[in-house]
Biopython code that builds the backbone (N, CA, C, O; Angstrom):
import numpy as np
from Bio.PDB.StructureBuilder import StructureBuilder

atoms = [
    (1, "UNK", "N", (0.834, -1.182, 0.000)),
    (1, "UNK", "CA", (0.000, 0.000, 0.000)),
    (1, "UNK", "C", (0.879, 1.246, 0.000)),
    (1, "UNK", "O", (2.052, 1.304, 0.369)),
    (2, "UNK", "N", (0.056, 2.316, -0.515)),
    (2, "UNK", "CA", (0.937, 3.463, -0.668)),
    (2, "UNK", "C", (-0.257, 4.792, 0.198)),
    (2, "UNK", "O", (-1.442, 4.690, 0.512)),
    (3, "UNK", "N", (0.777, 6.007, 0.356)),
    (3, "UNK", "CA", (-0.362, 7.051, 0.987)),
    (3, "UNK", "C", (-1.226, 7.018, 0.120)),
    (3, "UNK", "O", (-2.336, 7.083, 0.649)),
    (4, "UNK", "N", (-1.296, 6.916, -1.468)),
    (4, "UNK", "CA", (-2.554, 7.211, -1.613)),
    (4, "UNK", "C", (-3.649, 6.430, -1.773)),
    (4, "UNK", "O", (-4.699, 6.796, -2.301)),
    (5, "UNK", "N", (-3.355, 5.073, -1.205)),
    (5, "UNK", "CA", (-4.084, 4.126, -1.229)),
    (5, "UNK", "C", (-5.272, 4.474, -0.192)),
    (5, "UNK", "O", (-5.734, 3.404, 0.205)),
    (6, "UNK", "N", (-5.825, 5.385, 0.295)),
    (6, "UNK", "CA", (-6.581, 5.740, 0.803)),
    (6, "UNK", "C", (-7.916, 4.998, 1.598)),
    (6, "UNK", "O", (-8.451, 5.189, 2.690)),
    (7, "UNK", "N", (-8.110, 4.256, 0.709)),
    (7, "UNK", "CA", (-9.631, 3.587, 1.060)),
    (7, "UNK", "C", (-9.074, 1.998, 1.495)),
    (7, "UNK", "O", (-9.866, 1.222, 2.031)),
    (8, "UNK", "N", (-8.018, 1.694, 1.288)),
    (8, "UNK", "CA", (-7.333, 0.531, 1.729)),
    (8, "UNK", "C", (-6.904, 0.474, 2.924)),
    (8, "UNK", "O", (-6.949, -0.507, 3.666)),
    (9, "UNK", "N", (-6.373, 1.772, 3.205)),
    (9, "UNK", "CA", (-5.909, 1.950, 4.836)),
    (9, "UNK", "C", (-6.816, 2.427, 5.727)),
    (9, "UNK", "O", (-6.604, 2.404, 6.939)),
    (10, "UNK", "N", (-8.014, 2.947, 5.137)),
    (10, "UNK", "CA", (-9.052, 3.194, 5.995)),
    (10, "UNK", "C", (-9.550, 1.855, 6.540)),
    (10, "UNK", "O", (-9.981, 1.648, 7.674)),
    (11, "UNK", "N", (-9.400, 0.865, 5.406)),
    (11, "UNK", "CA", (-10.498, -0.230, 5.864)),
    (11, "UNK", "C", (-9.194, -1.047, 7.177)),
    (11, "UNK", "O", (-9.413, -1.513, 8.295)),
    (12, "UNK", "N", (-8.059, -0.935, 6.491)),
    (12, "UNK", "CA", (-6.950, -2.041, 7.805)),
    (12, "UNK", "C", (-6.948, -1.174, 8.750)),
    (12, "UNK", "O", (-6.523, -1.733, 9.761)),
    (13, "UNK", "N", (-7.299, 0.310, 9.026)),
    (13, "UNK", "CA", (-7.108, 0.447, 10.219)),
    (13, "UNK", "C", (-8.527, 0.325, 11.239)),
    (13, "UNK", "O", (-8.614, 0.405, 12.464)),
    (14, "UNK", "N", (-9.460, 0.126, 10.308)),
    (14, "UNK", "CA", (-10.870, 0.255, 10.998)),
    (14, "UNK", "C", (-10.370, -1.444, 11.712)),
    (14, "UNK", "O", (-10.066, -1.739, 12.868)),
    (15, "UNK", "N", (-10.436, -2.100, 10.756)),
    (15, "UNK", "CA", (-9.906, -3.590, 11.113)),
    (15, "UNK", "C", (-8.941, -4.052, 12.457)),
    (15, "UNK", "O", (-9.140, -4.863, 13.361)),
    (16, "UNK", "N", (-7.508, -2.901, 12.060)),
    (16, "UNK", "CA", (-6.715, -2.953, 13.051)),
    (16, "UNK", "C", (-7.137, -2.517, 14.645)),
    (16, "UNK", "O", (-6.829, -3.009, 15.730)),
    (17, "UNK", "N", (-7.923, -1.448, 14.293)),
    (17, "UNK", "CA", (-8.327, -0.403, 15.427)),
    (17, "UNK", "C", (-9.558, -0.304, 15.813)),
    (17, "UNK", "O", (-9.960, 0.771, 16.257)),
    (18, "UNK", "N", (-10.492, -1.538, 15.707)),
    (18, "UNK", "CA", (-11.873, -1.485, 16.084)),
    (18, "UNK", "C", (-12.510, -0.961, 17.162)),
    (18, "UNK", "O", (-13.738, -0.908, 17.215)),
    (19, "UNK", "N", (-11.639, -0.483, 18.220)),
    (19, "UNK", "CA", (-11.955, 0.487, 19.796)),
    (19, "UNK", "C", (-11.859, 2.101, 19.526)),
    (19, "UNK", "O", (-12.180, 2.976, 20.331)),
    (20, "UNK", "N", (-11.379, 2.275, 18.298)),
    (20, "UNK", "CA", (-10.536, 3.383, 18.236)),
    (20, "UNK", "C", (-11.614, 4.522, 17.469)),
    (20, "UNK", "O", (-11.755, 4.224, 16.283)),
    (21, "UNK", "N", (-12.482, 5.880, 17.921)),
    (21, "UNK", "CA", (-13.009, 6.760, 16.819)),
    (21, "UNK", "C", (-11.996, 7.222, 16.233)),
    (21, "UNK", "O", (-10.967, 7.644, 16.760)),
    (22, "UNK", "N", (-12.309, 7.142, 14.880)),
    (22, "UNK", "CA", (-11.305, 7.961, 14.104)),
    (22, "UNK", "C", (-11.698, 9.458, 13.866)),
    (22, "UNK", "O", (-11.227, 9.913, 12.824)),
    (23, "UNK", "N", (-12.400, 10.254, 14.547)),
    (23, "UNK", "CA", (-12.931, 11.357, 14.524)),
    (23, "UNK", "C", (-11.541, 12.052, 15.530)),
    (23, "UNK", "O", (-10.977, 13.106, 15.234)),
    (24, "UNK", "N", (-11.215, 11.268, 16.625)),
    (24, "UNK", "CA", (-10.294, 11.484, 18.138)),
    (24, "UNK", "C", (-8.827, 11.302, 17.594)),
    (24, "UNK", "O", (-7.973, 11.787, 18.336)),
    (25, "UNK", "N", (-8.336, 10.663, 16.377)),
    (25, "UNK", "CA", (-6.901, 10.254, 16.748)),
    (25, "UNK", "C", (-6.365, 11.367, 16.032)),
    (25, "UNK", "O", (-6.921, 12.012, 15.143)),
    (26, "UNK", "N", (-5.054, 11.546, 16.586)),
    (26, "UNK", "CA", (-4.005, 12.788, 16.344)),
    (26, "UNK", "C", (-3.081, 12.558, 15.321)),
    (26, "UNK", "O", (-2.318, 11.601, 15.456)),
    (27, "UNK", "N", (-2.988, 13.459, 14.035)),
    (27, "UNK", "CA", (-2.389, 13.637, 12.651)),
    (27, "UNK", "C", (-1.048, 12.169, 12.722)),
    (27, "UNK", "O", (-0.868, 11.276, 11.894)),
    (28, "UNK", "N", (-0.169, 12.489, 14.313)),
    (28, "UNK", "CA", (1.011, 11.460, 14.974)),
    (28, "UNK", "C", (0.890, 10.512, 14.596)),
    (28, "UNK", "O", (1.351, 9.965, 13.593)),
    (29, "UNK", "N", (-0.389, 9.870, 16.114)),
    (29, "UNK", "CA", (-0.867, 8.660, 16.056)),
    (29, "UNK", "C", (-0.981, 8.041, 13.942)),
    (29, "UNK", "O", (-0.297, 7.390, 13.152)),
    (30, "UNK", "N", (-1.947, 8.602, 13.949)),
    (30, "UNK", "CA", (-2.627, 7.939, 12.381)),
    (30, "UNK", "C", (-1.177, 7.780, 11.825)),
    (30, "UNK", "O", (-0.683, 6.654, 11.770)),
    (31, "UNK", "N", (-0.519, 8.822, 11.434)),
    (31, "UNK", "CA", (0.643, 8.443, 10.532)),
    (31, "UNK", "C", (1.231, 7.279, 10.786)),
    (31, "UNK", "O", (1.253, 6.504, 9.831)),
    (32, "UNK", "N", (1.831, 6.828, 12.020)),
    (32, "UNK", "CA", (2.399, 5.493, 12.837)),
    (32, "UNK", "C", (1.556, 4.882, 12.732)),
    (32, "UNK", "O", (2.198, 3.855, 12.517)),
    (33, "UNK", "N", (0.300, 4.483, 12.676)),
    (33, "UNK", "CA", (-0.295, 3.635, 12.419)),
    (33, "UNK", "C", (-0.228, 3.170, 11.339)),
    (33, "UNK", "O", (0.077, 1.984, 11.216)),
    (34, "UNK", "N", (-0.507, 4.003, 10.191)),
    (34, "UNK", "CA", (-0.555, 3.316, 8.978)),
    (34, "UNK", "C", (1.367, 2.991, 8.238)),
    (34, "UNK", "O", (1.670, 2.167, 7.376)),
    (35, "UNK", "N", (2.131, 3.787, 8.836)),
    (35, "UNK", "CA", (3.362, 3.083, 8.429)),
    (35, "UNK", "C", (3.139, 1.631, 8.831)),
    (35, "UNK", "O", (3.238, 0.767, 7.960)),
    (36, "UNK", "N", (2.801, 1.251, 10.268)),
    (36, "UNK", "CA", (2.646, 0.021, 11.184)),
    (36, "UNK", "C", (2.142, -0.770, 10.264)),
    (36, "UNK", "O", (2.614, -1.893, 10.437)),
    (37, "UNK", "N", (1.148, -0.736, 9.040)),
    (37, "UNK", "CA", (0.354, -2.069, 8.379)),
    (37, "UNK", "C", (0.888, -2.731, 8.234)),
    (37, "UNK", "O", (2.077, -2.447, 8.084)),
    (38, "UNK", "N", (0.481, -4.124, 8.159)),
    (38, "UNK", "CA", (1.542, -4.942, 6.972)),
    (38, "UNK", "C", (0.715, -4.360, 5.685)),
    (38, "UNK", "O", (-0.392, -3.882, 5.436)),
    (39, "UNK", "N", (2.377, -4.817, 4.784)),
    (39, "UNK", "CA", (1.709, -4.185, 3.443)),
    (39, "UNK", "C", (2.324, -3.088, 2.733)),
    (39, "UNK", "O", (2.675, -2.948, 1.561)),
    (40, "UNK", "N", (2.374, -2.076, 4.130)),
    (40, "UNK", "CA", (2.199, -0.891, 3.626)),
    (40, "UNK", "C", (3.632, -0.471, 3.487)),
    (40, "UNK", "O", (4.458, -0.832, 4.326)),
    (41, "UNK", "N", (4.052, 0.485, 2.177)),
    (41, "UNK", "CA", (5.386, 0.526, 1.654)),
    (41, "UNK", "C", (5.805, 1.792, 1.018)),
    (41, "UNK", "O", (6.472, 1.872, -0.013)),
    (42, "UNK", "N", (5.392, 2.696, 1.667)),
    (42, "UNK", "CA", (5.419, 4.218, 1.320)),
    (42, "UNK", "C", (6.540, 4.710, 2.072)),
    (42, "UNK", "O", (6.625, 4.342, 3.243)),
    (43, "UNK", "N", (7.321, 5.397, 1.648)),
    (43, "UNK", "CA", (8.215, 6.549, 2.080)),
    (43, "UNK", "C", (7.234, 7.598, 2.949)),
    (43, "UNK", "O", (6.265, 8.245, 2.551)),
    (44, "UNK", "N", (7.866, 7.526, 4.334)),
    (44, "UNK", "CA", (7.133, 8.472, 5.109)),
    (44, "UNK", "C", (6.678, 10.156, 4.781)),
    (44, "UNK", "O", (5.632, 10.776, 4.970)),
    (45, "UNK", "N", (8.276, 10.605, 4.088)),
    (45, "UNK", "CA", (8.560, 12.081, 3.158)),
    (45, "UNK", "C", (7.217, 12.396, 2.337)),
    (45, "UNK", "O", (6.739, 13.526, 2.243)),
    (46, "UNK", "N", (6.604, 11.086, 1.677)),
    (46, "UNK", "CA", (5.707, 11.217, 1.086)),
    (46, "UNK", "C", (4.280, 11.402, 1.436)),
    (46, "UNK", "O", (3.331, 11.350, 0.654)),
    (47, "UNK", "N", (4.240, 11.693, 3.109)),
    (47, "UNK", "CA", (2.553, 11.683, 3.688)),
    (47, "UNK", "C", (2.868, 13.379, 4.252)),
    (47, "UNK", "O", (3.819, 13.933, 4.802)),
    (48, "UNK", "N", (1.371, 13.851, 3.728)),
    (48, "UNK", "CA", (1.345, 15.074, 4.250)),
    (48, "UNK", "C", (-0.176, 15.536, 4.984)),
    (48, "UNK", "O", (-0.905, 14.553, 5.122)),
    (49, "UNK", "N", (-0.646, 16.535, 5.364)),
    (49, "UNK", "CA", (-1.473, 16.685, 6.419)),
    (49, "UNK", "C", (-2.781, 16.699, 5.133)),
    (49, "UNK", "O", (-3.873, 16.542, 5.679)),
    (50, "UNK", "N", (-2.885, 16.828, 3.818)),
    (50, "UNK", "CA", (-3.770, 16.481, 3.146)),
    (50, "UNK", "C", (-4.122, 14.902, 2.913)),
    (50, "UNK", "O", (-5.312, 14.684, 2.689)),
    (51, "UNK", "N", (-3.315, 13.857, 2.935)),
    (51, "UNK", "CA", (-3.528, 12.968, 2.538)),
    (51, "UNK", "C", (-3.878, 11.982, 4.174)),
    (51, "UNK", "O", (-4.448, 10.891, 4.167)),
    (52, "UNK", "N", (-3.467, 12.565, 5.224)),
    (52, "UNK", "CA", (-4.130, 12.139, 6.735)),
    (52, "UNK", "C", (-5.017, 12.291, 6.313)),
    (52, "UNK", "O", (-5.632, 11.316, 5.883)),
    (53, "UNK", "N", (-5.802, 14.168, 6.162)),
    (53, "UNK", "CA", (-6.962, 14.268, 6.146)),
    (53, "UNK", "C", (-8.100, 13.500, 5.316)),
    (53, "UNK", "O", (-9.243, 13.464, 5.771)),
    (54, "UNK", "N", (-7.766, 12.853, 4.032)),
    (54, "UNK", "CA", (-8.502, 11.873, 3.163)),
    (54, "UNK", "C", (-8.384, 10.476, 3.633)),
    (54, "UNK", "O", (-9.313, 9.688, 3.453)),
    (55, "UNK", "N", (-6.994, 10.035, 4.387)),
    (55, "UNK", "CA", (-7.039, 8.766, 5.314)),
    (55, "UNK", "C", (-8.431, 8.657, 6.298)),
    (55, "UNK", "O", (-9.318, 7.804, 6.337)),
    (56, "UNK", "N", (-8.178, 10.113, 7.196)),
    (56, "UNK", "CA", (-9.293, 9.641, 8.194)),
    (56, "UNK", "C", (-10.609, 9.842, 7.656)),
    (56, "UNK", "O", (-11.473, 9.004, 7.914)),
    (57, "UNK", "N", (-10.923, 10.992, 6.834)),
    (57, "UNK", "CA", (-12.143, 10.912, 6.279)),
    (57, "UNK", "C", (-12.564, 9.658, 6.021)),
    (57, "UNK", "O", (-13.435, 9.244, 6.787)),
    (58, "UNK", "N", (-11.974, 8.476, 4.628)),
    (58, "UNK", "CA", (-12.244, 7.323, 4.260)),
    (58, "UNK", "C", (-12.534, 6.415, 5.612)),
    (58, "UNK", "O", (-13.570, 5.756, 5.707)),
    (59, "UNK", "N", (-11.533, 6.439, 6.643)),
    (59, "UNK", "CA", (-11.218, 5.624, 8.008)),
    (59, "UNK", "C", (-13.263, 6.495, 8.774)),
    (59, "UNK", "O", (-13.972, 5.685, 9.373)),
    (60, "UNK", "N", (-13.556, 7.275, 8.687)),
    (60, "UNK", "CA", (-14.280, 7.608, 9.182)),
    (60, "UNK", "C", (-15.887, 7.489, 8.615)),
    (60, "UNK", "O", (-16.817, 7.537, 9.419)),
    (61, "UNK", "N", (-16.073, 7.363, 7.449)),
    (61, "UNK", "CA", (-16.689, 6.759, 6.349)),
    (61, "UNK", "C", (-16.824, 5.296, 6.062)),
    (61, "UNK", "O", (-17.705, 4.813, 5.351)),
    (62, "UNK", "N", (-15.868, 4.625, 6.680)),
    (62, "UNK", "CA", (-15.889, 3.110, 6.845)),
    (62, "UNK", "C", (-16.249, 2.793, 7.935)),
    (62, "UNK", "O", (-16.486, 1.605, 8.155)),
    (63, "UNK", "N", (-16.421, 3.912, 9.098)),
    (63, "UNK", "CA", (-16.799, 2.852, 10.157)),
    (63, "UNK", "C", (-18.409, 3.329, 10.121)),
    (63, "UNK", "O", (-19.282, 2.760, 10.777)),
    (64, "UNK", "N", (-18.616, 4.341, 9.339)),
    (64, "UNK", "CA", (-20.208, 4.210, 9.244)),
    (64, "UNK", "C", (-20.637, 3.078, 8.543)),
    (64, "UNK", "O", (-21.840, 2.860, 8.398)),
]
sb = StructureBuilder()
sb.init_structure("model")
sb.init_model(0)
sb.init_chain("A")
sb.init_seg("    ")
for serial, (resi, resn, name, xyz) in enumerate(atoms, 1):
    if name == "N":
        sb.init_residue(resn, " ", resi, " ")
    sb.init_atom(name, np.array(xyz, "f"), 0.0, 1.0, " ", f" {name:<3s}", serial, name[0])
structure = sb.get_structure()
C-alpha cells in the first residue's frame, strides 16, 4: 500500500483499530499507524497533512 491508497488503509485500520473513533486520533498517532500495516510501503517524506486528512475521512466513512 501506498499514501494514496486511501480507502485501503481506511479499511486495515478500521480492522486494526476497532476500539478506536477515528474522529479522536491525532495527525502522529494515524501516521504510525498506517506506516505500522503490513503491506504498507510508502516513504514516510511522502505523507502530508492532506492525505491524513482523506485517510481519516475514508477511516471515518468506513466505520459508518
Amino acid at each position: 500500500m501506498k499514501w494514496t491508497d486511501t480507502l485501503d488503509i481506511a479499511i486495515e485500520l478500521a480492522e486494526t483499530h476497532p476500539d478506536v473513533d477515528p474522529t479522536r486520533v491525532n495527525f502522529v498517532d494515524l501516521m504510525n499507524w498506517v506506516m505500522a500495516l503490513p503491506g504498507f510501503d510508502d516513504d514516510p517524506n511522502r505523507c502530508g497533512e492532506r492525505i491524513l486528512e482523506a485517510i481519516q475521512a475514508a477511516w471515518i466513512e468506513e466505520r459508518d
